[in-house]
N, C-alpha and C positions, 0 to 999 in steps of 0.2 A: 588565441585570446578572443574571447567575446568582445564584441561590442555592445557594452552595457548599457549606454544609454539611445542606440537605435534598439534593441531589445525594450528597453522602458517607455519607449514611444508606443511601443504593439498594445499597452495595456491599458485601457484609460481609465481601472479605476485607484494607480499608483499616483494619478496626475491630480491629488485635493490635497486639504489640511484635513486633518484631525484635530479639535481640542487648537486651534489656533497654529499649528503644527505642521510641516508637511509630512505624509504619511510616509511611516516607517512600517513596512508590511514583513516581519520576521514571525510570520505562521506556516508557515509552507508544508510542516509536518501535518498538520490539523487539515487545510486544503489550499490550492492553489491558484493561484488568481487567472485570468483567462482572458485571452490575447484577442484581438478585434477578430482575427480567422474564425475561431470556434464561434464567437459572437453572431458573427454573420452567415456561420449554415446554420445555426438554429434561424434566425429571421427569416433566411433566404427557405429552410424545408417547409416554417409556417404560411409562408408570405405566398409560396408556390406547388409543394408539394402534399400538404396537406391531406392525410388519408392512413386509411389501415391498409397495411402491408398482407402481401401472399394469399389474398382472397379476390381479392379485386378484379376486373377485365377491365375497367376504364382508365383512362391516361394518368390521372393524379395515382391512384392506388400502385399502377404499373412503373410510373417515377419514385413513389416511396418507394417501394419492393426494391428496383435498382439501387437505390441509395443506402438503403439500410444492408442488404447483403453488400452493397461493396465496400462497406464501412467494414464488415468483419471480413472480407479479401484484406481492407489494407490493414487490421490490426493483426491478424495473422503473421505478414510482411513484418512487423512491426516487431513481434516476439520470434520472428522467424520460425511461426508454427508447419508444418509439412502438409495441413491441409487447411483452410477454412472453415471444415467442419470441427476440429478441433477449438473454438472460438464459441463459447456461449455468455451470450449478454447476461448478464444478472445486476443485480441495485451495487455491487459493490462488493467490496472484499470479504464485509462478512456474509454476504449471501452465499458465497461463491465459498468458501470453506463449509460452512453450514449447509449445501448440498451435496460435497464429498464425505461431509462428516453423516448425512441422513441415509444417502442414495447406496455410497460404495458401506458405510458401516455398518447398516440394516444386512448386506448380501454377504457381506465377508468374515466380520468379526463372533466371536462366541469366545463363551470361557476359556481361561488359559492363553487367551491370546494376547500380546501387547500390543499398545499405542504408544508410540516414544515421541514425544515433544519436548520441549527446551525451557529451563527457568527465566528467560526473558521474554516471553509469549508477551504480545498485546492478546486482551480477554478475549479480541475474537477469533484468536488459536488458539486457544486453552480451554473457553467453557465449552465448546460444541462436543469436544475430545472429551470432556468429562462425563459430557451427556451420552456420548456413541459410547464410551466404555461401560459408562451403569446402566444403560441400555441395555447391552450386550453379555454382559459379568466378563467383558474384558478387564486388564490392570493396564493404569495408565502411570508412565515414567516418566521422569526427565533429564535431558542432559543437565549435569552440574553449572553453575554460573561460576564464573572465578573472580572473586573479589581480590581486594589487597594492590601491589602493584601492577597487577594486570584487569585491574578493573573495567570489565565491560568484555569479555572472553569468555567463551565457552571452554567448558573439560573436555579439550578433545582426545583428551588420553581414555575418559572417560568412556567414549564408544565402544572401547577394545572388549569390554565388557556388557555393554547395555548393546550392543546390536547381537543380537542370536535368532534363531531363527524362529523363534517366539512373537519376534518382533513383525507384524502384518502393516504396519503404515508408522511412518518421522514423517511428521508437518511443525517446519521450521521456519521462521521468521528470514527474511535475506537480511535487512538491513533493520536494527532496533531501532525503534519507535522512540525512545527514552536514552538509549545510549548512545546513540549513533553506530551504533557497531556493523561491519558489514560483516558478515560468515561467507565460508569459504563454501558457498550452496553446491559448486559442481563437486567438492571433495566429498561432502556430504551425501546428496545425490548417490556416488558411487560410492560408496562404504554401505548403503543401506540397501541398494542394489546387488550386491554381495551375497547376501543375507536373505537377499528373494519379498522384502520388503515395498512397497508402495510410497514413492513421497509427494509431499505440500507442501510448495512454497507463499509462504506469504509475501508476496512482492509489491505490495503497497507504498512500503517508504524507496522503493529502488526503480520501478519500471520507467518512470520518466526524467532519472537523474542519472543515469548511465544507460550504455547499450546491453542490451540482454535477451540472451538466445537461447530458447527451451531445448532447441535440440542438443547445444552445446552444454549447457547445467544438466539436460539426461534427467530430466523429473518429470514424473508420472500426469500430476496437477500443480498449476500455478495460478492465482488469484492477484487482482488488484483493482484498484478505485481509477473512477474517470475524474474526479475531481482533483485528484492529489499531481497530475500530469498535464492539466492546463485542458483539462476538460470540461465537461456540467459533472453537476451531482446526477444522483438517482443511477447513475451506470456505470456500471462495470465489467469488470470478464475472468469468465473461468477457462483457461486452458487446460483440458485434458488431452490425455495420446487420444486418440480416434480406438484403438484396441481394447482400451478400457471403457469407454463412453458407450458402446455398441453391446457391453454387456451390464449393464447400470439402468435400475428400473426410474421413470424421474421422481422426483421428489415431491412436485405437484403437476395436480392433472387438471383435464379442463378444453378448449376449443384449441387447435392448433398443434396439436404432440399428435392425433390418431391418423392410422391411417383406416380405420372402422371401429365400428361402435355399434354392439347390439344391446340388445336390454340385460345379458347375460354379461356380458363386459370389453377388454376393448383390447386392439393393439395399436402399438407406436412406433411413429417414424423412426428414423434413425438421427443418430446426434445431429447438427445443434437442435432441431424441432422438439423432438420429447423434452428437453428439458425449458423450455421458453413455452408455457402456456399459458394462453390469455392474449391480449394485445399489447406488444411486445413496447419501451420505450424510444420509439422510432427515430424523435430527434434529438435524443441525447446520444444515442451509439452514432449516428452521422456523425454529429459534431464531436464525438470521442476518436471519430476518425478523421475528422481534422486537426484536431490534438496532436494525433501522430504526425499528421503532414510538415504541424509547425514544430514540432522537435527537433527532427529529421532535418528542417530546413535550417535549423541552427546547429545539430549535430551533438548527441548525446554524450560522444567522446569529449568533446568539450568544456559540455554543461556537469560533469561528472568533475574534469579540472579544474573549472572555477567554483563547484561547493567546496571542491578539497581544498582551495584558497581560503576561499573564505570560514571556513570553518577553523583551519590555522592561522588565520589572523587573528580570531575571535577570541580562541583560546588563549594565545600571547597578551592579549588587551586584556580580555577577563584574570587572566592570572594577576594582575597590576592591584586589583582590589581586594582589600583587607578581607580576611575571615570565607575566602568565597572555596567550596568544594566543587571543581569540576568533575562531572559525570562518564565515566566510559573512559575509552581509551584516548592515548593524546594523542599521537603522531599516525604519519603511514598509512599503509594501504587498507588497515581495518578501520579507517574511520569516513563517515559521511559529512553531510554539509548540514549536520543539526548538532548543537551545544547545551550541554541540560545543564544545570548547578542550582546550590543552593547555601544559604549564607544561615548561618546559627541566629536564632533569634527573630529571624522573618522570614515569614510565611508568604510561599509562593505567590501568594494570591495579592496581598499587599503591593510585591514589586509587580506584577502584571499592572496592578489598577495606576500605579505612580506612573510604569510607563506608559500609560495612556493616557496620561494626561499631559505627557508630550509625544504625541500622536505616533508612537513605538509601538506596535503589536506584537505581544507574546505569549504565552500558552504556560499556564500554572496549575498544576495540579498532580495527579498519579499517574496523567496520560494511560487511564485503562491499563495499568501494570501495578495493581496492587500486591498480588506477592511479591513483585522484583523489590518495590519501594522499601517490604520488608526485610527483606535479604539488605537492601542498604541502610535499612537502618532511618528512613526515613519516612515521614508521607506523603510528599510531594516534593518538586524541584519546576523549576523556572526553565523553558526552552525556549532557545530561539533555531528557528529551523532557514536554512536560505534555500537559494532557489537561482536560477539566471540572471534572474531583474536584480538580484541584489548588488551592493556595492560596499566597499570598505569605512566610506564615509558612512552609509549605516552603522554600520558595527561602533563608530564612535560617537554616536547619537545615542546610541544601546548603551555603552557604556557613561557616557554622561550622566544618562537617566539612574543609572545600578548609584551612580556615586548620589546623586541629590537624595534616591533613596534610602541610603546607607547615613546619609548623614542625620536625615529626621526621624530612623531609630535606635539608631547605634551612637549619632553624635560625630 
């Protein structure tokens, strides 16, 4: 069990009101709030380190340098990547798709060839693939969604069919953005590996709410955000194998990928360098790597048991109110610590603004899944996403607010 409120003390910006309120922080899908440790190597690399990395001879530049490669040693550790050079910083998860979608889809794809992704894609697994495909005059698929009472699943019978060996790259979501649905990434993984296929996981909504091991899922590239895992914005990381990376042209060029340069053209490093050019975000991957530190020191297996708590609580309490449609799956091992729903008659955005105005934070809209929204039949739904810091008495702050809301439009 956590201890939830020595966890709540790490964060000081859980400790106001809102709106006369004290803040209820259920966004955690959207980004995640960030604990005094990550606070303090940003201050402490500005305050001390200050400098451009991998160019330098003098001591500030030769402390960056250290700091910043050993931030991707420890996030390497972290994904249990096999090398550190498999570990390349980027602004974030859609950068980090959008460079396997440019880099490996420009070298590999051409007509007749498929890209299989999934009807639950957040847009930034979905448009990049559309783009590598009519790019390319590839066809691009999807696995089925299954509505009804298995709402928030995938057709995994579906694959029996849609993996052949037509099939060149499945870049597939871990954990929905919108459903909370977790997929079974290492079954997946291996069934497309089968098939002599390439995969992408989008690990955005998973990497810092459970423990997760690329070698053990067996996937080609894996992507996710520094912000969503109690990091800064602006960075992220693309795990690729090292086998694939070493034959991948980068996607942008510039100071820091060569290793020469004539007026005729140039060669490049080997991974992570070729693809990081320019002057790389120095103290956001530090502090992304202490992100990892303070995870670790609370223990991901655990932070993993108390979403699943609280997510089942949430759902029990939201079930209590009139007219409400919960989203995705209810019980069990496929489901995360984010809750979507949506009530006939109001509109997501309405119940966000009323919960904020008792200092409730939550996220209304398509969440970037406009065709899922239409497969449901809907245009938006109301989430609240949790996180470690949260607490069950949240959830009945959440729901107080659903009800005052429900009363001044439904009565």
């Amino acid at each position: 069990m956590l201890d939830v409120n020595k966890i709540r003390a790490d964060f000081p910006i859980l400790h106001q009101q809102v709106n006369g309120h004290p803040l209820v922080y259920l966004d955690n899908g959207a980004t995640a709030q960030k604990p005094r440790r990550v606070i303090d190597a940003l201050v402490h690399y500005y305050e001390r380190d200050n400098s451009n990395v991998h160019r330098g001879l003098h001591a500030l530049s030769m402390r960056a340098t250290d700091a910043y490669e050993g931030a991707r040693a420890r996030i390497a550790k972290f994904i249990n990547a096999a090398d550190p050079a498999e570990v390349i910083f980027t602004r974030g998860t859609t950068e980090s798709i959008n460079l396997v979608a440019h880099s490996w889809g420009h070298a590999h794809l051409k007509p007749g060839d498929v890209v299989l992704t999934t009807e639950i894609e957040h847009h930034s697994n979905l448009i990049p693939w559309q783009q590598a495909a009519r790019a390319s005059g590839a066809t691009l698929k999807y696995v089925p969604f299954l509505g009804g009472d298995a709402e928030g699943g995938l057709d995994l019978a579906a694959l029996d069919t849609l993996l052949t060996p037509q099939v060149k790259l499945f870049a597939f979501t871990h954990i929905s953005n919108t459903l909370g649905t977790i997929n079974p990434a290492a079954e997946l993984c291996r069934r497309a590996r089968a098939v002599g296929a390439v995969t992408v996981i989008d690990a955005a909504q998973s990497v810092g709410h459970m423990p997760l091991d690329v070698r053990a899922l067996g996937c080609d590239f894996l992507a996710f955000s520094g912000h969503k895992m109690c990091g800064p914005t602006g960075i992220g990381v693309l795990y690729g194998r090292r086998a694939l990376l070493d034959k991948l042209a980068p996607d942008e060029t510039g100071g820091g990928i060569v290793v020469s340069v004539t007026y005729e053209g140039a060669t490049w490093k080997p991974a992570p360098e070729r693809f990081e050019a320019g002057t790389p975000n120095v103290a956001d991957a530090i502090a992304l790597g202490a992100a990892c530190d303070y995870l670790d020191s609370i223990g991901r297996d655990q932070i993993a048991a108390h979403d699943a708590v609280l997510a089942q609580v949430a759902m029990e309490k939201l079930s209590t109110l009139p007219g409400i449609r919960i989203i995705g799956p209810r019980t069990g091992a496929a489901r995360s610590g984010l809750v979507s729903f949506a009530f006939e008659g109001v509109h997501a955005h309405d119940i966000v603004t009323f919960a904020d105005e008792d200092g409730v934070a939550l996220r209304g809209g398509h969440h970037c899944n406009q065709p899922l929204m239409r497969k449901l039949g809907l245009t938006s739904t109301t989430r609240a996403s949790f996180y470690l810091y949260n607490t069950e008495q949240e959830i009945d702050a959440l729901v107080a607010t659903l009800r005052r809301t429900l009363k001044f439009f439904i009565g």
